[in-house]
N, C-alpha and C positions, 0 to 999 in steps of 0.2 A: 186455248180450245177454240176452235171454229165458230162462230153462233149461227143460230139456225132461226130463220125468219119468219115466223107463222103467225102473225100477227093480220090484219087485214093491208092491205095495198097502202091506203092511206096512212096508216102508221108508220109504215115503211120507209117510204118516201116522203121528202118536202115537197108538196104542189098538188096537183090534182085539185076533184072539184070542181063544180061548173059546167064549163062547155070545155074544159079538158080534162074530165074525168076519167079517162083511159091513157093519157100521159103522166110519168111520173120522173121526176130525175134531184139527183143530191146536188149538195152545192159542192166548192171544190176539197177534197180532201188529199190531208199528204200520204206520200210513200217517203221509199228509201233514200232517193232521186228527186224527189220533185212533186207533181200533184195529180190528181188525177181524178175525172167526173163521169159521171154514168148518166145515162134516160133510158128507158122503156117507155113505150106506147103498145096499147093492146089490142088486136084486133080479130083475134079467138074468142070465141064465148069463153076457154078457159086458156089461161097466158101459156102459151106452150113453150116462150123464151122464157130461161135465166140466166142471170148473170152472178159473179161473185168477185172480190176485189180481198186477198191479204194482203196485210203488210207487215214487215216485222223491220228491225236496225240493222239484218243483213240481206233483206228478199223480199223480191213481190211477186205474185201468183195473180194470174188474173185469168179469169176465164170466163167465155160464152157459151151458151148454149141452146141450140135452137133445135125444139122439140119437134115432133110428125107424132100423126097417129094420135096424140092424145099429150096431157103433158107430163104424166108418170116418168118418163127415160131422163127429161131433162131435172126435174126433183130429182131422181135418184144421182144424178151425176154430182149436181150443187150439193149434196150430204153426204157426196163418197172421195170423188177423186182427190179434191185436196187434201184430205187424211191422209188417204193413200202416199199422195205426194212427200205428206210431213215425215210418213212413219218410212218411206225408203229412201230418203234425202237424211234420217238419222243412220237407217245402218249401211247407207253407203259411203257414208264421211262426206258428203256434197252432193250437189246437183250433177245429172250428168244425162245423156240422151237415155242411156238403160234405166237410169231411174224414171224418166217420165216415159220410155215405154214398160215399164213393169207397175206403173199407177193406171195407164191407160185400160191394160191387160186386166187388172184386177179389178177394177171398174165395170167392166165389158163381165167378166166372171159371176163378178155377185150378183149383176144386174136379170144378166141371163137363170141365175137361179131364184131368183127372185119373182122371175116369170114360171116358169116351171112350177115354182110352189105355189102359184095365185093363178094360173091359165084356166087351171078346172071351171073355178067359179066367173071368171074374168077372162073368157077366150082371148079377145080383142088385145091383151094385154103383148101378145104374142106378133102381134104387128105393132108396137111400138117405137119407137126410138129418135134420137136425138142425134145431129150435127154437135161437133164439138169444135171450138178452139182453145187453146189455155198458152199463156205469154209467161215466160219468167225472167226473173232478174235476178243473178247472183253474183256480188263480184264483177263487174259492168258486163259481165258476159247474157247475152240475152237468147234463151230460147221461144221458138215458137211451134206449137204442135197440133197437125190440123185434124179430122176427121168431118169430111162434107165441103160442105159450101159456105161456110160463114168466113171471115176473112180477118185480115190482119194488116193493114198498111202502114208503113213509115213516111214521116213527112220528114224530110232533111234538107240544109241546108245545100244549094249546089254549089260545086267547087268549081275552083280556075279550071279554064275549058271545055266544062261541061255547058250545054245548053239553060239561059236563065240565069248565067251563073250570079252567084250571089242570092238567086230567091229559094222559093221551096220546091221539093219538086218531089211527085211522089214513088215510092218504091213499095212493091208488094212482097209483102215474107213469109205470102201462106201460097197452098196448093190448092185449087178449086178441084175438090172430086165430084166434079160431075158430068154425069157422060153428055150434057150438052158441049164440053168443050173435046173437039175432034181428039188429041190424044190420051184423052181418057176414055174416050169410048173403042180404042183402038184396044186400050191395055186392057179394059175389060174382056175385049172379042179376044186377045191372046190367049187369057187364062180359061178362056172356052172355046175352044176350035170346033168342039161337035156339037155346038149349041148355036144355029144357025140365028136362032132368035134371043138372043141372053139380048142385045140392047136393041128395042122397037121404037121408032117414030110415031104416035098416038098425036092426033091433032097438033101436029109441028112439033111436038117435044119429044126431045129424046128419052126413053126409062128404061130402067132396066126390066127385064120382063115386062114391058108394058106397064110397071107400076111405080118405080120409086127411081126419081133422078139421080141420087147421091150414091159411091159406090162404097163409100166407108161410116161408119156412124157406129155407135154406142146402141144394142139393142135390134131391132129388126126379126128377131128371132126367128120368127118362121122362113124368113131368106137366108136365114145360116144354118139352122138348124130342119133336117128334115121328118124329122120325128113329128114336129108340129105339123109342118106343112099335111103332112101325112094322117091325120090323127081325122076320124069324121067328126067330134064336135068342132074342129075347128075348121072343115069342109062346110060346115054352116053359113058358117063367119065370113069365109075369102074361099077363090075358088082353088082349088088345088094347084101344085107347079109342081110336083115329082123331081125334085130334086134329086141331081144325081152330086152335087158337091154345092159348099157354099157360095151363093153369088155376091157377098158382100162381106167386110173384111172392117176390123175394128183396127189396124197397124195404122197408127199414126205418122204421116209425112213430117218431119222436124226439119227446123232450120235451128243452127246455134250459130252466132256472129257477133264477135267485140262489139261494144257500142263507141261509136265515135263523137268528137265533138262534136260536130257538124249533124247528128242526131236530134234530134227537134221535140217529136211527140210519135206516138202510135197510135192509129184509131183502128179498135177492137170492135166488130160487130155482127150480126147474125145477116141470113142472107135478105132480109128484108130490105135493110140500106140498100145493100149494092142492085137492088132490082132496078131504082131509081136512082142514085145516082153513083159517077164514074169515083175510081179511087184518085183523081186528079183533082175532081169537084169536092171531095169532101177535104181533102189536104188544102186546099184552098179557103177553103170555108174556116177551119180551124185556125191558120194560117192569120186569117186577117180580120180576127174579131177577138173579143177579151177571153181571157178564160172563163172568166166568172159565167156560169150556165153554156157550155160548149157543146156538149155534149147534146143539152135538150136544142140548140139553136139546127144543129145538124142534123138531130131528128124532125124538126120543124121542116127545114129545106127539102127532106125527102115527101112528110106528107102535103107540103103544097104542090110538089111534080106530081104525086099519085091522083088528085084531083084535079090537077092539071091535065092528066091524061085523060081522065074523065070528064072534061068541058065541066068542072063544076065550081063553086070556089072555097076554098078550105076553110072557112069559118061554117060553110055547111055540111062540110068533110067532118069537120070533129062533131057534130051533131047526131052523126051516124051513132047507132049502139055497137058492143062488142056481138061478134058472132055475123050481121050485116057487115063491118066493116071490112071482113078477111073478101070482100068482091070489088074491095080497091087496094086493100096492102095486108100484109103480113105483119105481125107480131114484127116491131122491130127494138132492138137491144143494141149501145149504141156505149161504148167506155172510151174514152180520149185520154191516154194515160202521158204524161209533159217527161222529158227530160231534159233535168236542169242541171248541167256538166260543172264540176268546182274545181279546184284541185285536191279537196277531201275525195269528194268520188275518186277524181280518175284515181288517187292512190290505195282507194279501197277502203278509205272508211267513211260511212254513212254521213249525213247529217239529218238522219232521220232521231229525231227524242222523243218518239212517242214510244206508245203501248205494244206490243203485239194486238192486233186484231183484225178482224173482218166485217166485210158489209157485202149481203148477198140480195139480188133484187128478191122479191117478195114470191113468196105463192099464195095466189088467190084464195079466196075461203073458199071452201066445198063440203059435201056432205058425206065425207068420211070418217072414218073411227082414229083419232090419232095414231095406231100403230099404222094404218093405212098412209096418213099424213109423212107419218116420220119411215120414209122407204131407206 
């Protein structure tokens, strides 16, 4: 069974405290494969990143998630899709791309009804939602499945005649859906040819309507659905858009690919990281430091650039409180998962001897009703 984290932040995690009270990160834990470490840093008044990490003797399941709006889409994600995952991964006899788009689907489904049941009293609820990523391992075959802008890159060793050969060098295995990058703002304009305005430049940034950069994500409701949009309490809330179809799309972009020797590590993270630094810089960084805390070192390197961009220096950057801090960085969510090749693995069987279980980063306390809590 999944566990479900509701405990305060500090219980959660090892560290925090201090003058890193909004940083938190595990030390190193195994998978099936190899090991793998997470950090979180907050910089929302309420964490709208989470993460979650399975492991089992034949599979790991890893996923991020990086909330908007509020951070109800990303809870609900962390207590749904890997379910999802477990219970179509049994009656499909394995993993396979149908199964994680029919966990995705079903995720996006209850979420969306979920909104619907709680929007009366909760309009806001109805602009919701959350970037997804989620990475799997089964049988050394590795999927990865995006939804937004959080990413997913491979650090691998280079081969003969490649560039560096012999070092690391990094490979990206997610889709960036955002209409800041030219061909995604392109497939957008295709799926609306009579929508002169579906993707607007607002103070140099690309959106879609003018309001939301990402064109796929878990939730959003009122840009999917137009009942909401439509609806005058929720005209209170945001201003209407008269949707004539939906402009954003919960199908996840997958990638599935052997893993090879020459496969190193994956760094898992929400789009905070990558605002500040390149996927070169961080495959670097992991690259050529211990394991032991990697994870928080890498989120370390990002909030010294974010102060850095700010002329200030980052022991006074972490002084900042949550809620001021989102006017230097974002919530960032940060999992570095190792792959350690044997001749057990490549033949397909583990040397993982642990438990089944999970470790999902934390949700912050707040002043809701448990059932509210457990979405």
């Amino acid at each position: 069974m999944l566990e479900r984290c509701l405990r305060p932040l500090e219980m959660c995690f090892g560290g925090g405290g201090g003058d890193q009270s909004l940083l938190w990160d595990t030390d190193l834990k195994p998978h099936a494969s190899g090991n793998y470490s997470i950090a979180v840093v907050q910089a929302n008044s309420s964490l709208e990143d989470q993460a979650q990490v399975f492991t089992s003797p034949s599979a790991t399941f890893v996923g991020v998630y990086d909330g908007h709006g509020g951070p109800q889409a990303s809870r609900f994600i962390t207590n749904h899709l890997f379910s999802f995952l477990l219970k179509f991964t049994e009656e499909e006899g394995g993993l396979s791309e149908e199964v994680i788009k029919k966990a995705f689907a079903a995720t996006e489904e209850e979420f969306l009804r979920f909104v619907k049941q709680t929007w009366i009293a909760r309009p806001q609820m109805a602009s919701v939602g959350s970037c997804c990523i989620l990475g799997a391992i089964s049988k050394d075959v590795l999927y990865v499945a995006n939804l937004g802008d959080s990413r997913a890159v491979l650090g691998r060793r280079a081969l003969e005649g490649e560039v560096n050969c012999g070092g690391v060098v990094a490979e990206r295995l997610s889709t960036d859906h955002n209409v800041g990058v030219e061909e995604v703002r392109k497939e957008v304009e295709a799926l609306h040819p009579d929508d002169a305005h579906i993707v607007v430049c607002t103070r140099g940034v690309w959106r879609i309507k003018g309001i939301i950069q990402v064109s796929r994500s878990i939730g959003d409701a009122y840009l999917k659905k137009a009942n909401f949009d439509a609806n005058p309490l929720f005209q209170q809330f945001a201003c209407p858009l008269y949707l004539k179809r939906p402009v954003m799309t919960a199908e996840p972009s997958i990638l599935m690919r052997k893993l090879k020797a020459n496969d190193l590590f994956i760094v898992f993270a929400s789009d905070g990281l990558w605002e500040h630094l390149t996927d070169e810089e961080v495959v670097q960084i992991v690259s050529g430091n211990p394991r032991t805390g990697i994870a928080k070192r890498v989120v370390t390197v990002a909030l010294e650039e974010a102060a850095k961009k700010r002329d200030m220096r980052y022991d006074d950057l972490k002084k900042v409180e949550k809620g001021q801090r989102r006017h230097f960085h974002d919530d960032i969510t940060v999992i570095v998962l190792y792959l350690d090749h044997s001749k057990e693995s490549i033949n397909g069987r583990s040397r993982y001897k642990g438990d089944y279980g999970c470790i999902n980063t934390p949700i912050d306390i707040f002043s809701q009703s448990a059932n509210e809590i457990d979405l």
